[in-house]
C-alpha positions in Angstrom: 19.6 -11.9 -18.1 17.4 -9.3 -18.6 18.8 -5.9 -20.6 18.3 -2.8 -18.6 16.2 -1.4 -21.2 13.8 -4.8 -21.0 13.5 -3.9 -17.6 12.1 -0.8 -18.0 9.8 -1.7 -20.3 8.5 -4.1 -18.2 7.9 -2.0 -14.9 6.7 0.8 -16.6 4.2 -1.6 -18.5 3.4 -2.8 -14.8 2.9 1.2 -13.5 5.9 0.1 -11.5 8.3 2.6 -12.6 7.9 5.0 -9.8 5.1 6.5 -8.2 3.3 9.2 -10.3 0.9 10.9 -7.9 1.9 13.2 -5.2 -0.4 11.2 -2.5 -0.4 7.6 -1.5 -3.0 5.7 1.5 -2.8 3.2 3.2 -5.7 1.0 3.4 -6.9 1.7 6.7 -5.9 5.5 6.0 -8.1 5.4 2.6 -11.1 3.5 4.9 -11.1 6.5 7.4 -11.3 9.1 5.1 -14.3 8.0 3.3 -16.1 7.0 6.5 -15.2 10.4 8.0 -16.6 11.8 4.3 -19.8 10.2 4.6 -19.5 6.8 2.8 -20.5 4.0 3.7 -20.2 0.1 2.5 -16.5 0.8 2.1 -14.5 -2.0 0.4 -10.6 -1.7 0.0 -8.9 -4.7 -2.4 -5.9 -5.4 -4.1 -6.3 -4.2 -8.1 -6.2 -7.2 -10.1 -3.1 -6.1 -12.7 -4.4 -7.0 -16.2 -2.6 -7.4 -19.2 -2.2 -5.1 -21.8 -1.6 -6.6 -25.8 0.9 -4.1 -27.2 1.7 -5.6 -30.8 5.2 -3.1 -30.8 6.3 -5.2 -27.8 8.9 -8.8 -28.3 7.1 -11.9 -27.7 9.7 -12.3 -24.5 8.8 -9.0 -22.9 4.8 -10.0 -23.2 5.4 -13.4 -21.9 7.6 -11.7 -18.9 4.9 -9.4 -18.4 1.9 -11.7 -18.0 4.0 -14.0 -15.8 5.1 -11.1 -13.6 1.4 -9.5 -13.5 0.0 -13.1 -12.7 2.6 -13.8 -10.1 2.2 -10.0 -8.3 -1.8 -10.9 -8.6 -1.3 -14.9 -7.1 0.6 -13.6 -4.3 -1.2 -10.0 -3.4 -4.1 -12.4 -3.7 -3.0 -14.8 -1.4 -1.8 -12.9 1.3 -5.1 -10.8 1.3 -7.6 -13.9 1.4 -4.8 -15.1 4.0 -5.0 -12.6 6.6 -8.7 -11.9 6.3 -8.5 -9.1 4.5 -6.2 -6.9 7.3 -2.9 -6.9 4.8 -2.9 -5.4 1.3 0.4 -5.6 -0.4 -0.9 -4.8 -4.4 0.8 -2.3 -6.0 -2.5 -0.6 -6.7 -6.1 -0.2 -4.0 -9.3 -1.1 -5.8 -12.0 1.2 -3.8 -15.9 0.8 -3.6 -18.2 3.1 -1.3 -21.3 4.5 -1.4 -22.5 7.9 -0.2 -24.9 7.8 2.7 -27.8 10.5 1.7 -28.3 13.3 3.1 -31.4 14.6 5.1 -33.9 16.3 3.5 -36.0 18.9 5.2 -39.2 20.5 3.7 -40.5 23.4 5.3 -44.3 23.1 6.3 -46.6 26.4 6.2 
């Protein structure tokens, strides 16, 4: 059994503590608000959770960490190659777009 203070360790290692920004979106939320900005080429993924080598951590609390960060990815993973894309369940959004340019005018004499 895990010690409470093991467990904190570990979810604040995996940003899972609590949520530390005042907004959150959805995919499809995240998707409409950059098309309605002007981007275009959006992609929304799951973030990939890496892990972090902290030499002040025990060996147990780095092996729980990379199996809980490879098991979040494996399944977050799954699920979105799974449905195509439609469900994202990370804990984090990876976001590419581009911005469409804009028009240019030059005046003519």
């Amino acid at each position: 059994m895990l010690s409470s203070e093991t467990g904190r360790v570990i979810f604040s290692r995996l940003h899972l503590m609590g949520f530390p920004y005042q907004y959150g979106f959805t995919p499809t939320t995240i998707y409409n608000l950059l098309n309605n900005a002007g981007f275009s080429g959006i992609e929304v993924h799951n973030y990939r959770l890496t892990t972090c080598v902290n030499p002040q951590l025990r060996p147990e609390v780095v092996t729980l960490e990379r199996v809980s960060k490879s098991l979040i990815n494996t399944i977050s993973g799954g699920i979105e190659i799974a449905t195509g894309g439609r469900v994202i369940i990370g804990p984090w959004l990876e976001v590419y777009a581009r911005k469409k340019p804009k028009a240019v005018f030059h005046k003519t004499d």
